[in-house]
C-alpha positions in Angstrom: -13.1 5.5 13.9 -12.5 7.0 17.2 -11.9 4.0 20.0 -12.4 5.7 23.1 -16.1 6.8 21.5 -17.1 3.2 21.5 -20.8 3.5 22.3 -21.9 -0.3 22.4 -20.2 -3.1 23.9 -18.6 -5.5 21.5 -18.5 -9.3 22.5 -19.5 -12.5 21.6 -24.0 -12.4 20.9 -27.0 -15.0 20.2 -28.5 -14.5 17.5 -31.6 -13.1 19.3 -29.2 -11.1 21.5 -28.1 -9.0 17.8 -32.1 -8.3 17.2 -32.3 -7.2 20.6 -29.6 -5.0 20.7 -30.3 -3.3 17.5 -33.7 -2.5 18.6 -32.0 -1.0 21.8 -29.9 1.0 19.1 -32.5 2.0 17.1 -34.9 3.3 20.0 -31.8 5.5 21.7 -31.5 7.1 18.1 -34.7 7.5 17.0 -34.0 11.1 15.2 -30.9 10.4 13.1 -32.4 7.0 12.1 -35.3 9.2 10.9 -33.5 12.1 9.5 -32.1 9.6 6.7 -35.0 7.5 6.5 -38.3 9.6 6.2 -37.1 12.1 3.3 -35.9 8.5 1.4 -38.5 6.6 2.2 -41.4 9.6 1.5 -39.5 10.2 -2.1 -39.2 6.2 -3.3 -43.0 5.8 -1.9 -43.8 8.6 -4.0 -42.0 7.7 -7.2 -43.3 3.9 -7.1 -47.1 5.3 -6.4 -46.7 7.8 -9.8 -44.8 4.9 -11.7 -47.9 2.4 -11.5 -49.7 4.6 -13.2 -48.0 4.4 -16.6 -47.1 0.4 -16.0 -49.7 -1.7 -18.1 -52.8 -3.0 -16.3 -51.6 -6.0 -15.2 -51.4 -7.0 -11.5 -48.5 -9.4 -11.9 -46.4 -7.7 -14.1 -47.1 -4.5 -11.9 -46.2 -6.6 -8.5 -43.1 -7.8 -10.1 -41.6 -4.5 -11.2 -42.5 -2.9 -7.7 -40.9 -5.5 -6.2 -37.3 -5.3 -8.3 -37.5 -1.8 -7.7 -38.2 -2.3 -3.7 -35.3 -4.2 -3.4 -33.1 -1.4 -5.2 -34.6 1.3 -3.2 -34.0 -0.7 -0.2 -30.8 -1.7 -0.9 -29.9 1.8 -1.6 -31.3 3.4 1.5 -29.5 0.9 3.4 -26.1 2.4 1.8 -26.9 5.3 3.7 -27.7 3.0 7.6 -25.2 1.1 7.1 -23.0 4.5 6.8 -24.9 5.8 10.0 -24.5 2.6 11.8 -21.1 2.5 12.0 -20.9 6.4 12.8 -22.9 5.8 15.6 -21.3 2.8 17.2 -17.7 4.8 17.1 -18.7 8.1 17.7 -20.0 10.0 20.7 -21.4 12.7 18.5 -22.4 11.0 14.8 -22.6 13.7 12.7 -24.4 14.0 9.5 -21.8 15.1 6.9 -19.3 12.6 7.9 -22.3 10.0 6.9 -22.9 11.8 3.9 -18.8 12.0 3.2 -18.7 8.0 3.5 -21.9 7.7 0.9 -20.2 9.9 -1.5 -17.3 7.7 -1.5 -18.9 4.6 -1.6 -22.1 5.5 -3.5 -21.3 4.2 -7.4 -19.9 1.1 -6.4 -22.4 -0.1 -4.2 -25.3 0.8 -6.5 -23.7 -1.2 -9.3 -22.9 -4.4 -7.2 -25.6 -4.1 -4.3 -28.6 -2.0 -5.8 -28.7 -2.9 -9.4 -27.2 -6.4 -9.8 -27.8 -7.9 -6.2 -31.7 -7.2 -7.0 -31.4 -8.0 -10.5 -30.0 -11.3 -9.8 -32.9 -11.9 -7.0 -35.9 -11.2 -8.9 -34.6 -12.0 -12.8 -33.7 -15.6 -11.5 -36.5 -16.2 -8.8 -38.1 -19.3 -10.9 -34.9 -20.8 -10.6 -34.4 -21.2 -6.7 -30.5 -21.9 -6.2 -28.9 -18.7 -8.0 -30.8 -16.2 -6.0 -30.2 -18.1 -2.6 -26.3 -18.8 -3.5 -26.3 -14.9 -4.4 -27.9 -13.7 -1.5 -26.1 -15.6 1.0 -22.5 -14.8 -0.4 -23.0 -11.3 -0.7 -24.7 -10.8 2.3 -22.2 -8.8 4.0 -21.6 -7.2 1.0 -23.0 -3.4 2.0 -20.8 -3.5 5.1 -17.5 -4.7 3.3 -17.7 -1.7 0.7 -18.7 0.9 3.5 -16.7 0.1 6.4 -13.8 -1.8 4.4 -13.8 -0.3 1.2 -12.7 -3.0 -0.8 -12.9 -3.4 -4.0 -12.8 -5.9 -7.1 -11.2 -9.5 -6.3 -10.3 -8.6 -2.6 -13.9 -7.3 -2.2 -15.4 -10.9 -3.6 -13.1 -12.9 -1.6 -14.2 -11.0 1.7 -17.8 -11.0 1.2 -17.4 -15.2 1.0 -15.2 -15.5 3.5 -17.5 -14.0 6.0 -20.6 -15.6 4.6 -18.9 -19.1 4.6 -18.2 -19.1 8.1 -21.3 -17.8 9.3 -23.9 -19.3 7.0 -26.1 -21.2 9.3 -26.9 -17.7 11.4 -27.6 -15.8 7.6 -30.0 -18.9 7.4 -31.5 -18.0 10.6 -31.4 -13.8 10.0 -33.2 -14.8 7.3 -36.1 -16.5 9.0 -36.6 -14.0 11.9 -36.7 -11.0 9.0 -39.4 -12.9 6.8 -41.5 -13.6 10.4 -41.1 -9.7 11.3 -41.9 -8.5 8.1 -44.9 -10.7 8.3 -46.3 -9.8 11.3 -45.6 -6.5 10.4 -48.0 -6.6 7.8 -50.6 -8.7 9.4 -50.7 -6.2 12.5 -51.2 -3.4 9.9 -53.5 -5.1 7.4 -55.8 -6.3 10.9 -55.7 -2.6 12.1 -56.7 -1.0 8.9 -59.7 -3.4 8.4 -60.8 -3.0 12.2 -60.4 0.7 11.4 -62.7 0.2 8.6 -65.4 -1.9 10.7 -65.6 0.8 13.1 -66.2 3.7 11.0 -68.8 1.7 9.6 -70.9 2.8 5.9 -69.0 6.0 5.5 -66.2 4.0 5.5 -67.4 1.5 2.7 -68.2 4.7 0.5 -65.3 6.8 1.0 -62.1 5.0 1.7 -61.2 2.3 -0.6 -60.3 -1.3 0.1 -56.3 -0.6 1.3 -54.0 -2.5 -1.4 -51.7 -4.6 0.6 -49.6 -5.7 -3.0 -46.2 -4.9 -3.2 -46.7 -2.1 -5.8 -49.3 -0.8 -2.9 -48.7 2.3 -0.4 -49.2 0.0 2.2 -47.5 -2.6 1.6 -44.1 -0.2 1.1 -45.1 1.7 4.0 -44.2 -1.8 6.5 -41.7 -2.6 3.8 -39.5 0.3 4.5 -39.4 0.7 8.3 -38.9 -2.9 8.4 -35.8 -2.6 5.9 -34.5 -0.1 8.1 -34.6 -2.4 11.5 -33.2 -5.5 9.2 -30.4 -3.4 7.9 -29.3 -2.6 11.6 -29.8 -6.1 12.9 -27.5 -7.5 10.1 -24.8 -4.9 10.7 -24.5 -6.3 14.3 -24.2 -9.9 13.2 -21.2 -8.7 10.6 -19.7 -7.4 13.8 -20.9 -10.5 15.6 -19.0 -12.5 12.7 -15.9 -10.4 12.6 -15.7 -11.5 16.2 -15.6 -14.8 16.8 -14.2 -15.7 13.4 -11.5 -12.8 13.8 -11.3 -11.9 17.3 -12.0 -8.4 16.3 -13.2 -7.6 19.4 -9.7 -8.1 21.5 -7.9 -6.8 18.2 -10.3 -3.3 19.3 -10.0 -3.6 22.9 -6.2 -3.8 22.7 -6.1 -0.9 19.8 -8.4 1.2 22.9 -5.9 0.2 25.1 -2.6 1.6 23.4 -4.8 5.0 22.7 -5.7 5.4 25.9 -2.2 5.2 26.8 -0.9 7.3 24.4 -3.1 9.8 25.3 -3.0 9.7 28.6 0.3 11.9 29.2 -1.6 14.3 27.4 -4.4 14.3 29.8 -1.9 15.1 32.6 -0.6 17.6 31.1 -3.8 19.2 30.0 -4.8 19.2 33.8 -1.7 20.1 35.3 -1.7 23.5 32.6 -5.7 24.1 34.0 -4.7 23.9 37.4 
């Protein structure tokens, strides 16, 4: 983590303030976001369309298995963000083999604790309503802890609740504005695929089936994923946000700026009197 890099301000934010700001992020990026994204998202797409052909005929059970298998593929592609994220809020220049480098190292314990039994424990226990949301809600910084901290085992449980505890009415509210996105998401796309249909008229009705907006549908995984991408930004800010005002991480990294700037600043002088 390189301090005098520091690429976006770090103080105290609304909660509205943190979706702004990563959408501010995530337009100045555009490419790297997409460089880890498209190739992920194009494969998983890909692999769930092929997958529903050998599932029994079943819309429900279909749906259901999808959806367990969104929210690993999700969780896994967010591995990868979260990795990026923090490259590109320390770095000038984030490269992509130091985001690779931190997957690697990092890669089989989130899957087992984020991918596999985060979305087991989500879907498995969704008829019983206090589990998942207990689940969710402790572990909600849980990507972020095992990327950027890299902890591990009792210190990595204790962390991930600490943070959640002090900041659960604001998980309450990510939660809200990502199931009102995600749903106007979909809307906006499910209104401009039928107006598409309307205006191309009969040849339309004949040769382009009715879009399947199900979760084990292209579409429906088409606004899933995009949006999953935007989410996973927006709640990496608010762990910052958190590690702020419960930690004062922000003066903690402006002081730690200040002493490197110091330090390097003889060398600077020297470097300038050796040019001259």
């Amino acid at each position: 983590m390189n301090l005098l890099s520091l690429r976006v301000p770090l103080r105290k934010r609304r909660l509205d303030e943190i979706f702004d700001l990563a959408l501010i992020v995530l337009r100045a990026n555009p490419w790297r976001y997409a460089r880890i994204t498209v190739p992920i998202m194009t494969g998983f797409i890909l692999l769930n369309y092929t997958l529903t052909h050998f599932l029994p005929d079943n819309r429900s059970l279909q749906n259901g298995i999808i959806l367990t298998l969104l929210l690993m593929q999700a969780s896994i592609l967010q591995l990868f963000l979260t990795a990026l994220n923090g490259r590109i809020v320390f770095e000038a220049v984030p490269r992509f083999r130091d985001v690779a480098r931190d997957v690697k190292s990092t890669f089989a314990s989130y899957l087992i604790r984020s991918s596999i039994i985060g979305s087991l424990s989500i879907t498995l226990f969704l008829p019983i309503i206090l589990p998942p949301v207990r689940a969710v809600f402790t572990n909600f910084f849980l990507g972020e802890v095992i990327v950027l901290e890299r902890l591990t085992g009792s210190a990595l449980r204790s962390r991930t609740s600490a943070l959640s505890n002090r900041n659960g009415d604001r998980i309450g509210g990510f939660f809200l504005f990502a199931i009102f996105i995600f749903a106007a998401s979909l809307l906006c796309t499910v209104y401009a695929l039928d107006s598409l249909r309307e205006m191309m008229g009969d040849w339309a009705e004949k040769h382009i089936a009715d879009p399947n907006f199900d979760p084990a549908g292209v579409v429906f995984q088409l606004v899933f994923f995009p949006t999953a991408v935007y989410l996973c930004l927006c709640r990496f800010f608010l762990y910052l946000d958190t590690r702020i005002q419960g930690e004062g991480w922000d003066i903690e990294l402006m002081l730690a700026r200040g002493i490197e700037e110091t330090e390097r600043e003889p060398e600077a002088i020297q470097a300038r009197k050796k040019s001259a």
